[in-house]
KEDRENFI-407505 format. One record per residue (C-alpha): x, y, z; residue in three letters. Coordinates in steps of 0.1 Angstrom, whole numbers, padded with zeros to 4 digits, always signed. Example, Ala and Ser with C-alpha at 12.3 -4.5 7.8 and 13.67 -1.06 7.14 Angstrom:
% KEDRENFI-407505
+0123-0045+0078Ala/+0137-0011+0071Ser/
This chain:
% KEDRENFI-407505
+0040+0113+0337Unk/+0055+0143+0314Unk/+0054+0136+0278Unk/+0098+0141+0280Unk/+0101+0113+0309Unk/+0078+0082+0288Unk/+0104+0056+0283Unk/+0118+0053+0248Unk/+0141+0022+0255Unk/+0172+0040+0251Unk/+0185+0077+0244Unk/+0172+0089+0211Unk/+0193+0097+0185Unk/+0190+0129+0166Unk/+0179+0126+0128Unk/+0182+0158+0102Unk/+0154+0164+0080Unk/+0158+0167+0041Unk/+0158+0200+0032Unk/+0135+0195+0003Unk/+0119+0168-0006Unk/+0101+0163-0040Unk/+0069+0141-0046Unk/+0061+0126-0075Unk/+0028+0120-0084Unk/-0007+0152-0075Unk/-0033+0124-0065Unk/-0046+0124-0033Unk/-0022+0102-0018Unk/+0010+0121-0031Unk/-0009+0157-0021Unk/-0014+0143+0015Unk/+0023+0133+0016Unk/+0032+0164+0004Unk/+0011+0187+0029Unk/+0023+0163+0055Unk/+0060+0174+0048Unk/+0055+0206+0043Unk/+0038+0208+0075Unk/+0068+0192+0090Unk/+0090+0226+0078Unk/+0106+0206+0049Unk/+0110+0224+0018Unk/+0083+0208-0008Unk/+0079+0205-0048Unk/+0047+0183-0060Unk/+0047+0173-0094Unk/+0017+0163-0117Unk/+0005+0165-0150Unk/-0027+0179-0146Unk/-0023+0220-0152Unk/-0052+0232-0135Unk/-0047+0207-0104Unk/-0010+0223-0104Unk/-0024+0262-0110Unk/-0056+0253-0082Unk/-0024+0243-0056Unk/-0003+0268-0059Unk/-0029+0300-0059Unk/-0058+0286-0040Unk/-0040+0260-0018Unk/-0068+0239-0027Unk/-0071+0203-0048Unk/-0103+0210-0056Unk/-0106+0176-0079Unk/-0099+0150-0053Unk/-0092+0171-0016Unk/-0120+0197-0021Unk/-0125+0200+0017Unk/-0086+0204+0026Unk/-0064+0234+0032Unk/-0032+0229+0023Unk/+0001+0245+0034Unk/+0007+0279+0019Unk/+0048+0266+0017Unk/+0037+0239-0008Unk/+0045+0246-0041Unk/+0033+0222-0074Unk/+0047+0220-0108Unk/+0040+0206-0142Unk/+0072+0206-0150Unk/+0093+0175-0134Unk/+0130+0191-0139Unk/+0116+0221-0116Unk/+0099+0193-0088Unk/+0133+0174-0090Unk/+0158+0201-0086Unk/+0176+0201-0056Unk/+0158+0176-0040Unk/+0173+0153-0010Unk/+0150+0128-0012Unk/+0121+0119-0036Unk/+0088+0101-0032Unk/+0071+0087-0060Unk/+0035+0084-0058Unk/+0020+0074-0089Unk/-0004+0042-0094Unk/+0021+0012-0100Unk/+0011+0007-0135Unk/+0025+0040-0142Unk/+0052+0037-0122Unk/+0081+0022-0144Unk/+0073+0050-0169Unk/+0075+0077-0147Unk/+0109+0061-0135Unk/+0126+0064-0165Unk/+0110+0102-0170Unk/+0128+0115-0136Unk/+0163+0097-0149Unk/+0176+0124-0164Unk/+0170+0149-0138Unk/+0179+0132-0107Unk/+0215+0129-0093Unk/+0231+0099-0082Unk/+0227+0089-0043Unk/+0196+0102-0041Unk/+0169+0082-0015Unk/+0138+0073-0036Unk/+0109+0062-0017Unk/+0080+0044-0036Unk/+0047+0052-0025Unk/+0025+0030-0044Unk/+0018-0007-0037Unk/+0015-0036-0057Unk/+0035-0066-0080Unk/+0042-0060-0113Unk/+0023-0079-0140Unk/+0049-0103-0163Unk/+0085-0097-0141Unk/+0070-0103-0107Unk/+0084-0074-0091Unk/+0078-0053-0060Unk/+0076-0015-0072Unk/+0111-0007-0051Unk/+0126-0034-0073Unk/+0112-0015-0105Unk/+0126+0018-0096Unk/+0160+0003-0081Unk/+0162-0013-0122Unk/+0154+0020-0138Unk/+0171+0043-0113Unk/+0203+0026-0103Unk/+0225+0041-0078Unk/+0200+0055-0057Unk/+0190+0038-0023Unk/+0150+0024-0031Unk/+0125+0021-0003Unk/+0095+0026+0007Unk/+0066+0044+0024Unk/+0036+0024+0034Unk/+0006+0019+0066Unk/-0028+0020+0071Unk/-0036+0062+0055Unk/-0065+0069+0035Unk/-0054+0102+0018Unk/-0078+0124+0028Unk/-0079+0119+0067Unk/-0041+0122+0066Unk/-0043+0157+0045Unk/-0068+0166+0071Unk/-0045+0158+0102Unk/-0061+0129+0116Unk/-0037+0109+0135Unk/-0019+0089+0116Unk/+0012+0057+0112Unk/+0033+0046+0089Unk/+0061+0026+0083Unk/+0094+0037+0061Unk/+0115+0011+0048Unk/+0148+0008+0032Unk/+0175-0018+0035Unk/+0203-0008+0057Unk/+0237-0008+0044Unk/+0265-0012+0068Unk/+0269+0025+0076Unk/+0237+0029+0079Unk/+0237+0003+0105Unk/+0267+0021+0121Unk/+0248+0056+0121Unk/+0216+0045+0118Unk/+0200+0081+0123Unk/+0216+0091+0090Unk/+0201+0065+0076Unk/+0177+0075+0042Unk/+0146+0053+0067Unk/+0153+0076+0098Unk/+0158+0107+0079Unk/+0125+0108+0055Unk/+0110+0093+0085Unk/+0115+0127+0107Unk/+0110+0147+0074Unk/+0075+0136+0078Unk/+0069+0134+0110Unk/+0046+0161+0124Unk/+0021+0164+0158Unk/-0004+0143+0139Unk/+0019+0117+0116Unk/+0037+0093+0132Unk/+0066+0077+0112Unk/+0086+0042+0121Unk/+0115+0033+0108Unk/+0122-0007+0088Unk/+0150-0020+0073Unk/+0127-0051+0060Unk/+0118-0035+0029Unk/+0101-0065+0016Unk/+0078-0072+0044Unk/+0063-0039+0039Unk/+0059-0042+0003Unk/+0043-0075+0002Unk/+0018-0063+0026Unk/+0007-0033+0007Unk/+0004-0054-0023Unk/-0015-0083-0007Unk/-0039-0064+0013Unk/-0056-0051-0017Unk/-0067-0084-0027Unk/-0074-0092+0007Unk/-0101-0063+0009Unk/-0117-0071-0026Unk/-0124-0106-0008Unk/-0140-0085+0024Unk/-0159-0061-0002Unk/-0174-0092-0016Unk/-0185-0110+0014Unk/-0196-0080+0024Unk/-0213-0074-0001Unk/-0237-0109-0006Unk/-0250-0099+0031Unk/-0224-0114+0054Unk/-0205-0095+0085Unk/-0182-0096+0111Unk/-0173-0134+0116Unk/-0163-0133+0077Unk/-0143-0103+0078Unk/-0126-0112+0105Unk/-0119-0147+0090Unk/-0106-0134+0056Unk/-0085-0106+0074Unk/-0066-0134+0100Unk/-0061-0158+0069Unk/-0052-0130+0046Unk/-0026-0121+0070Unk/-0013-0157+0066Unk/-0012-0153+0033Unk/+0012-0123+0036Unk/+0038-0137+0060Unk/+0041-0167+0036Unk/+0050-0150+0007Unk/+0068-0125+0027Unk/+0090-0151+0039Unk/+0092-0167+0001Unk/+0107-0134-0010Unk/+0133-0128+0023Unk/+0111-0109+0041Unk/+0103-0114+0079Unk/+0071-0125+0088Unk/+0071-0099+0119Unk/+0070-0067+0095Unk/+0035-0085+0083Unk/+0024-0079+0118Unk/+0032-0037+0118Unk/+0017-0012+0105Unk/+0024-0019+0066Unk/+0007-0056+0072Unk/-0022-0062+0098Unk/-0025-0018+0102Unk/-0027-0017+0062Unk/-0049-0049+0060Unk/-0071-0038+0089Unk/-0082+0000+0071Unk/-0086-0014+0037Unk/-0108-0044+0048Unk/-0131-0024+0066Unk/-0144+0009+0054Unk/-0157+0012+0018Unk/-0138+0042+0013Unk/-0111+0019+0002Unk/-0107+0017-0035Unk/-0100-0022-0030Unk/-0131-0027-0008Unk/-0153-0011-0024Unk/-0156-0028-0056Unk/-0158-0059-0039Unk/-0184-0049-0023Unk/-0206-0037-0055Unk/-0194-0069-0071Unk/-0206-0088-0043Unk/-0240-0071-0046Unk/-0246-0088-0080Unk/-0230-0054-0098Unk/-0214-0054-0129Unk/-0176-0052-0129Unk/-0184-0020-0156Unk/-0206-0011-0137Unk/-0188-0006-0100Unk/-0183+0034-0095Unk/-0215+0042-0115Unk/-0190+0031-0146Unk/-0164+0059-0139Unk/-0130+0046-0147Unk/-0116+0043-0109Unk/-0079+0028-0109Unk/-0083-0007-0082Unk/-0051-0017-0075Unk/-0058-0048-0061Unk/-0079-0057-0091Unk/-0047-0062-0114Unk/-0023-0072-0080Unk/-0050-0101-0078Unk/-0034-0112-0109Unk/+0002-0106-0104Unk/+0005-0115-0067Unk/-0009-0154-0076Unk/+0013-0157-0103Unk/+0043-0150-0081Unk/+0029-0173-0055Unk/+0026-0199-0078Unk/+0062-0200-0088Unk/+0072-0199-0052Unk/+0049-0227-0048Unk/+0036-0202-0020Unk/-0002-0209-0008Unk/-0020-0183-0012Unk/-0060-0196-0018Unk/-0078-0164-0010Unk/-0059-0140-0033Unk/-0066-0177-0059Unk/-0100-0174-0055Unk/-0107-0132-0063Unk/-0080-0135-0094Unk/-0106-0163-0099Unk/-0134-0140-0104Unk/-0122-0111-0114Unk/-0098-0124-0141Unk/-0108-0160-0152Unk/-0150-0153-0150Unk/-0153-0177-0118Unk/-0186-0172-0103Unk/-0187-0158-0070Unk/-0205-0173-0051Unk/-0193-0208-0056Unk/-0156-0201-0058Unk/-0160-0185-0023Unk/-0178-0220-0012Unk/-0151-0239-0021Unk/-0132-0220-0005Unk/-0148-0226+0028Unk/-0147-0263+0019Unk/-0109-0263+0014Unk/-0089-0293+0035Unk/-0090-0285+0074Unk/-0056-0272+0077Unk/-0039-0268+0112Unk/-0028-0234+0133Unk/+0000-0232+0136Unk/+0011-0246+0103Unk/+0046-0262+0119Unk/+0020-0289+0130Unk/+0018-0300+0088Unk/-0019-0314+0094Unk/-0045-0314+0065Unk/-0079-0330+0071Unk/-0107-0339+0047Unk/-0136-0314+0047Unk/-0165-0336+0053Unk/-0187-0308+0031Unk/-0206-0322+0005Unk/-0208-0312-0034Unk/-0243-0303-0023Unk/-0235-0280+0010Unk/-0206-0264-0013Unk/-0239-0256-0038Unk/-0264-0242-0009Unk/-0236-0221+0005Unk/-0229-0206-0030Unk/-0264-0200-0037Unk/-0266-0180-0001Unk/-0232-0159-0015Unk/-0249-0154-0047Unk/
């Protein structure tokens, strides 16, 4: 069968590409995107701080601090200065790590017009308001449409070219539903589209968030089992009850539990739980060795995003009176000195609950204070 005549399940519609597209934000994540749309033929401006990162792009096509092995696109160009980035731009992504991300917000407010799709790129709830990072943006930046990018990527495979998914979201307005090809999702969606990254296209902005925040604390709870010596069973365990975890506070927030299931959910939760070249894994994984939390990354200061969304992803469980006990028991440890091993035994020991949850059964656990304490001592 030629590539033309594999069924699509309908006539596709024709999308236009931005023109130019600005990224916020020169770490690895936001250079990939930004090679990635370059690659594509769309006009791109990345903005950082960092002045020799910036000068290293733009004359040796090289990020030499965090890409060292990557070539990227001669048509790329990098700037310090975020009036030049913004300037023309169609559509913006903002890749910065969410704790820098409401700053960085308000910086861009002067220099962006009104209308213009903004696409947050980083993942997590914020600490204190309980927001989702599009609902940051769409409070600082009003007037634009707010959505999202977000899949199972580690930066540097995708700056590479290795085949690679993701979802973009953004709510659909009514004309978008109308002409859904001019749509902000379908357009930034074909803007970064290329022989190697494959984009799809979600109007359930919240399920997508939610599982790129949750999944982070998901993986530090497979880096630590991981880590005390156990393997497949529990990772697989953790991933399939994470995943629960996700569709019910997906669903608390107006989400659909379906988006948890795509490429922003189970694809997301899948990567991140299973290599340590996650940033969320891998510190799970030292701390589950008996490492010090100051000492995980030989003590540099590496940015863990699911280390703080541990914290801010129970809270807003807990005042939707969502259940969420795995993402309980890491805030557990990392936040309120819990030790490990025991937390994750009571965990285990947790009421027999049934699948599928309709059925509203809860059983006894017939483990005794002692079994929880020989299981904690194997963890530990």
């Amino acid at each position: 069968m030629k590539h033309q005549d594999l069924p699509t399940g309908g006539t596709p519609h024709i999308a236009e590409k931005y023109a130019k597209v600005a990224v916020v934000g020169a770490g690895s994540w936001g250079t990939a995107l930004a090679a990635t749309l370059a690659r594509s033929g769309v006009a791109t401006w990345l903005w950082g701080r960092n002045a020799e990162v910036i000068a290293d792009i733009n004359e040796n096509h090289r990020h030499q601090a965090l890409l060292p092995d990557v070539d990227l696109p001669e048509e790329l160009k990098a700037t310090s200065a975020l009036d030049e980035a913004l300037l023309g731009a169609e559509a913006v992504l903002i890749v910065v790590p969410s704790r820098s991300l409401r700053e960085v917000a308000q910086q861009m407010r002067t220099f962006i017009p009104e209308g213009i799709p903004v696409a947050v790129c980083a993942k997590g709830i914020e600490a204190g308001t309980g927001f989702l990072m599009s609902q940051i943006v769409e409070e600082v930046l009003q007037g634009h449409p707010v959505g999202a990018v977000s899949g199972p990527t580690f930066a540097k495979e995708v700056a590479k070219g290795h085949p690679t998914s993701a979802t973009v979201a953004f709510p659909f307005s009514h004309n978008d539903r109308l002409h859904p090809n001019m749509s902000p999702a379908a357009r930034l969606a074909v803007s970064l589209s290329t022989e190697s990254f494959r984009a799809y296209v979600s109007d359930d902005l919240i399920g997508v968030e939610v599982g790129g925040a949750v999944k982070n604390v998901i993986a530090i709870a497979c880096g630590m089992m991981t880590g005390a010596g156990f393997a497949e069973n529990t990772r697989a365990a953790l991933i399939t009850r994470g995943l629960d975890e996700m569709k019910g506070l997906a669903e608390a927030l107006g989400g659909r539990r379906e988006t948890v299931t795509g490429l922003s959910g189970i694809g997301d939760l899948s990567l991140t739980c299973s290599s340590t070249t996650s940033r969320n894994m891998a510190p799970g994984h030292q701390l589950g060795q008996g490492i010090a939390r100051y000492e995980c990354f030989d003590g540099k200061p590496i940015v863990v995003e699911g280390e703080a969304n541990a914290s801010s992803v129970t809270e807003l469980a807990r005042r939707l009176c969502v259940s969420m006990p795995i993402c309980e028991t890491v805030n557990a440890i990392l936040h309120d000195q819990a030790d490990l091993g025991h937390a994750f035994a009571s965990l285990w020991a947790r009421p027999i609950e049934a699948e599928p949850r309709a059925m509203g059964l809860a059983l006894n656990h017939p483990a005794t204070k002692e079994d929880i304490a020989t299981l904690a001592e194997r963890i530990s």
